[in-house]
N, C-alpha and C positions, 0 to 999 in steps of 0.2 A: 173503352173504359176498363180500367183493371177490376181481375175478380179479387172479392173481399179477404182476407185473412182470415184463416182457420184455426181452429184449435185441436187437437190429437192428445188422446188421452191413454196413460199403460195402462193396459190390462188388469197388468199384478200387483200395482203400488201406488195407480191413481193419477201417478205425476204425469203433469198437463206439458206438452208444447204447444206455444203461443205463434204462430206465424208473426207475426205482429211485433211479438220481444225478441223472437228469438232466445239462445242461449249464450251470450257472450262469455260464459265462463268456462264454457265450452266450444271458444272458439267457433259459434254459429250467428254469422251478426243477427241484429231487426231486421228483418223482411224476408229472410230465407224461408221460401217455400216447405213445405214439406218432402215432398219431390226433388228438392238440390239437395238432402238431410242426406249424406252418405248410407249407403245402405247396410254397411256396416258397422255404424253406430250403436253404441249402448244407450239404454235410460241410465244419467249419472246418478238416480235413486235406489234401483235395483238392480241393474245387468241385464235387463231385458233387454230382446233385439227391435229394431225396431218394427219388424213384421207384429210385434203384440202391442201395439199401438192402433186404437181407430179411431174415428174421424167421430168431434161430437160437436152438438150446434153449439152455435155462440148464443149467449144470453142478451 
């Protein structure tokens, strides 16, 4: 059974990744892990890395 989709949220501006949406505008399809997320990625709302990203429950 696959594990659920997460959600990950910055630190310094709020903005959410969705496992689940993904970012396609950002060239991240739906379903890309957190974990396949290049590690040097920015938040396209702040600049933050993605190390200022953490994991928060889903509703």
């Amino acid at each position: 059974m696959a594990e659920p989709f997460q959600r990950y949220k910055c630190l310094n501006c709020g903005m959410i990744y969705d496992e689940a949406l993904g970012l396609p505008e950002e060239d991240i399809a739906p379903g890309t892990r957190w974990a396949a997320v290049p590690d040097d990625w920015i938040c396209p709302e702040c600049g933050s890395e993605k190390r200022d990203f953490t994991l928060i429950d889903r509703a």
